[in-house]
C-alpha positions as CSV (number, residue, x, y, z in Angstrom):
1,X,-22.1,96.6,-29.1
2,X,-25.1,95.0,-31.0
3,X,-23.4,94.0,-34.8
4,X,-24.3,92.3,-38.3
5,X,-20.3,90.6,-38.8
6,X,-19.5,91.3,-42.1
7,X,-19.7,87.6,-42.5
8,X,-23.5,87.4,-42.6
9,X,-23.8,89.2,-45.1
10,X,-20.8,87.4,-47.2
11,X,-22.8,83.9,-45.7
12,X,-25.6,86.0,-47.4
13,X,-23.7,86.0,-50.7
14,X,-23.6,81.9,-50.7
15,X,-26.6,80.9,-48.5
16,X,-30.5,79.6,-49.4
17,X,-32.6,76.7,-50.9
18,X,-30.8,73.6,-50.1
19,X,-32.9,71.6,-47.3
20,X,-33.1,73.6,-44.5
21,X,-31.7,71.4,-41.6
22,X,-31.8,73.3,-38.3
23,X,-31.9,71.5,-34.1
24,X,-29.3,71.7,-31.4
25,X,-26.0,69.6,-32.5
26,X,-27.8,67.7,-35.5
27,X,-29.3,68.4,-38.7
28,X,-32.8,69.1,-37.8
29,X,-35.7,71.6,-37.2
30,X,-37.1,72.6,-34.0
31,X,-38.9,74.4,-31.5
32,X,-37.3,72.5,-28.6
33,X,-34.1,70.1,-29.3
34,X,-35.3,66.8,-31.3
35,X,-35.4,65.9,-34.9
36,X,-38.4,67.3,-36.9
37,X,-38.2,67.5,-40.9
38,X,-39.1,70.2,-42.5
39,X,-39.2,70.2,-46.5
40,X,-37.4,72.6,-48.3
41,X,-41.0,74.4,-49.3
42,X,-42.7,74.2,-45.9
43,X,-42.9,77.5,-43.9
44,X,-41.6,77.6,-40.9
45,X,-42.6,80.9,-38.4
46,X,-42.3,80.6,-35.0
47,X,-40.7,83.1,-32.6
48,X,-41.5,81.1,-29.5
49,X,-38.1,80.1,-28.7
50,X,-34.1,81.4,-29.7
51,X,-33.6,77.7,-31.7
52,X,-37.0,78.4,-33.6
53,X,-36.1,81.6,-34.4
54,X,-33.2,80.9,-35.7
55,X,-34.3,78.1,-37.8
56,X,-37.0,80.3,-38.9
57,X,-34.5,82.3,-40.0
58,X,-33.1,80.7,-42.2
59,X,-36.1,78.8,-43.5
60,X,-37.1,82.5,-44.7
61,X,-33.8,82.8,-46.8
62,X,-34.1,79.2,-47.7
63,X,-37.3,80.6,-49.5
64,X,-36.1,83.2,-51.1
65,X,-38.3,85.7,-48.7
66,X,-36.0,87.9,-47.6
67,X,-38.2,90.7,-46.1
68,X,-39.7,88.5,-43.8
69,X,-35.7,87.4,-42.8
70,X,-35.0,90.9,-42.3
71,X,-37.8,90.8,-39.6
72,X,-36.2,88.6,-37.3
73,X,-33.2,91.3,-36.4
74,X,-33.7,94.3,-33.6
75,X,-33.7,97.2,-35.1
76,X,-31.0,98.4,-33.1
77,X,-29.4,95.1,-33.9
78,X,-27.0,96.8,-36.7
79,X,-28.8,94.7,-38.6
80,X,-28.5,96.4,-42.9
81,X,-31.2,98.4,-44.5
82,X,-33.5,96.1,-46.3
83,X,-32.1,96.4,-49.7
84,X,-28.5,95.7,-48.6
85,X,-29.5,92.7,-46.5
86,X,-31.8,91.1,-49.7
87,X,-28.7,92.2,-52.0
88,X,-26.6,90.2,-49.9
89,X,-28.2,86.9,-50.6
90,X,-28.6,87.5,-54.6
91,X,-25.6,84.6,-55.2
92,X,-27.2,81.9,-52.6
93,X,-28.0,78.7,-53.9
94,X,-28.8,76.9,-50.3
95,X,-28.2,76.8,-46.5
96,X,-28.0,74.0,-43.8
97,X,-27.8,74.9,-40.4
98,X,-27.0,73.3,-37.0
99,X,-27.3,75.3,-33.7
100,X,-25.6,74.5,-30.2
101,X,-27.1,74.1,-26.6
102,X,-28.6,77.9,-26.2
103,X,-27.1,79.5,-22.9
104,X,-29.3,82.6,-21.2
105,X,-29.0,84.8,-18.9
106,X,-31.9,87.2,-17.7
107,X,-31.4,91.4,-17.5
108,X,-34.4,93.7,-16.2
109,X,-37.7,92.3,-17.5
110,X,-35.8,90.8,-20.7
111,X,-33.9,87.4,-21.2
112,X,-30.6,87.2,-24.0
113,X,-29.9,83.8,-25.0
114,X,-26.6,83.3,-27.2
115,X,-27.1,80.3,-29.5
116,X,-23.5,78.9,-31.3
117,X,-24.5,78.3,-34.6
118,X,-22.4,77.0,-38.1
119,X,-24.0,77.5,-41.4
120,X,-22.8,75.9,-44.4
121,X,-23.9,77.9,-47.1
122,X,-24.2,77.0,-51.0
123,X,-23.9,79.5,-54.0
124,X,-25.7,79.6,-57.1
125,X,-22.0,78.5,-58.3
126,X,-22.2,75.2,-56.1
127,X,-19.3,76.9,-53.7
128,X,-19.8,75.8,-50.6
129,X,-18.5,78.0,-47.8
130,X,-19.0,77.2,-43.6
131,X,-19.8,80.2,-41.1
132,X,-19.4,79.4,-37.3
133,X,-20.5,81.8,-34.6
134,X,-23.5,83.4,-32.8
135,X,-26.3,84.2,-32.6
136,X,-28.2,86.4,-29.4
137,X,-32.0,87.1,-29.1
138,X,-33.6,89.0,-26.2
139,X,-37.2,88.3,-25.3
140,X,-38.7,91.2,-23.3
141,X,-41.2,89.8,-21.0
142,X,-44.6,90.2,-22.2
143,X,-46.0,91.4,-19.2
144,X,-43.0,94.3,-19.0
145,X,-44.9,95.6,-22.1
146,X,-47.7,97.4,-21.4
147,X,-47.7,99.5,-24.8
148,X,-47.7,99.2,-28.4
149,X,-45.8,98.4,-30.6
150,X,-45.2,94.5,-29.1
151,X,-41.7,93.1,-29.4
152,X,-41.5,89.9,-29.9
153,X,-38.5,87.3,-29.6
154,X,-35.9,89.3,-31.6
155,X,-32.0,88.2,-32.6
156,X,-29.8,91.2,-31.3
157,X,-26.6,90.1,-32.6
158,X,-25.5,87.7,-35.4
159,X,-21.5,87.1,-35.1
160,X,-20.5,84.5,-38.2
161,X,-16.9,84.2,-39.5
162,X,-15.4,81.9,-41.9
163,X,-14.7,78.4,-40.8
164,X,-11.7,75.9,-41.7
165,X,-13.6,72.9,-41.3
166,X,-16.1,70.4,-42.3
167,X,-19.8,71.6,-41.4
168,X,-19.5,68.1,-39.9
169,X,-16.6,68.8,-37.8
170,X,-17.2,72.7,-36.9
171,X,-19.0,73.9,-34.0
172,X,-20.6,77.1,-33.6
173,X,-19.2,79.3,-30.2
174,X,-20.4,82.1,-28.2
175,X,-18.2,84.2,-26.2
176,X,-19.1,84.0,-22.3
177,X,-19.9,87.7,-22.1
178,X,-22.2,87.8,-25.1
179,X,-19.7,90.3,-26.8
C-alpha cells in the first residue's frame, strides 16, 4: 500500500524556511553521507540518490516552491492533488531535517530504498512540532526504460507521525518490510 500519512501533510501545516539541514544522522546536506552547507536560499535539485532526494525535498518547501515538492512523489504514491499538498504547508514557518543510514533492496529492474527520517518542523506561529518516520524511493533502472516518459528517482511512500522527543534525541525508523 503506497501512502501520504496524514502526518505529512499536518508536518506540512508547521514546516519550511528555517535552514534546511539535511545528511545521514547530522544536520547536514548531501548527495552521499558528509557535511555540506547549504544556505537557506541556495537551490538544491538532485535526484541522483534517495538522501538527495529527500533533502531536495525539503529544500523545495524550505523555498516556498511547492509545485516543484510535489514532483518528487510517484504518482501512484497517494501522494495529494497539487492544491491540497501546497494548502498543507500555508502555516510553515521552517524545516530541519536529519535522515538515517538508507537500507535497499532491489525488485525486477527497480531498486526501493527506505530512508528513516525526523523533521522538526516550525510554524509561522514559532510552534515547533517533530515528525519521525519514512521515507521509500524506487529508482527504475534506466536501461529497463526504453520509452517515454523517463522516471526518475521517485519517493513512493512518505510515513511521518508525531514524535515525543527532542529532534536531537528522535530517530527516524523504517519498518523491515517497507510497509
Amino acid at each position: 500500500m503506497k501512502i501520504i500519512a496524514p502526518a505529512l501533510l499536518a508536518c506540512g501545516l508547521a514546516c519550511a524556511a528555517l535552514q534546511p539541514a539535511f545528511g545521514l544522522d547530522e544536520v547536514a546536506p548531501a548527495a552521499a553521507p558528509g557535511p555540506e552547507a547549504v544556505a537557506d536560499d541556495s537551490y538544491l535539485d538532485d535526484r541522483s540518490t534517495p538522501v538527495s532526494l529527500i533533502g531536495s525535498l525539503y529544500n523545495a518547501i524550505n523555498r516556498h516552491e511547492y509545485l516543484r515538492a510535489w514532483s518528487y512523489f510517484a504518482e501512484d504514491s497517494g501522494r495529494p492533488d497539487f492544491p491540497a499538498f501546497q494548502a498543507g504547508y500555508e502555516t510553515t514557518g521552517g524545516v530541519r531535517l536529519k535522515l538515517g543510514a538508507p537500507s535497499s533492496d532491489g525488485a525486477a529492474g527497480s531498486v526501493y530504498t527506505s530512508v528513516p527520517t525526523v523533521i522538526e518542523a516550525t510554524g509561522t506561529d514559532g510552534a515547533i512540532r517533530i515528525f519521525s518516520g519514512c521515507y521509500v524511493t524506487r529508482f527504475v533502472q534506466p536501461a529497463n526504460q526504453a520509452t517515454p516518459p523517463f522516471v526518475p528517482l521517485q519517493i513512493t511512500k512518505a510515513t511521518l507521525r508525531p514524535a515525543r522527543t527532542t529532534f536531537d534525541e528522535t530517530s527516524g525508523d523504517c519498518p523491515p518490510d517497507g510497509e
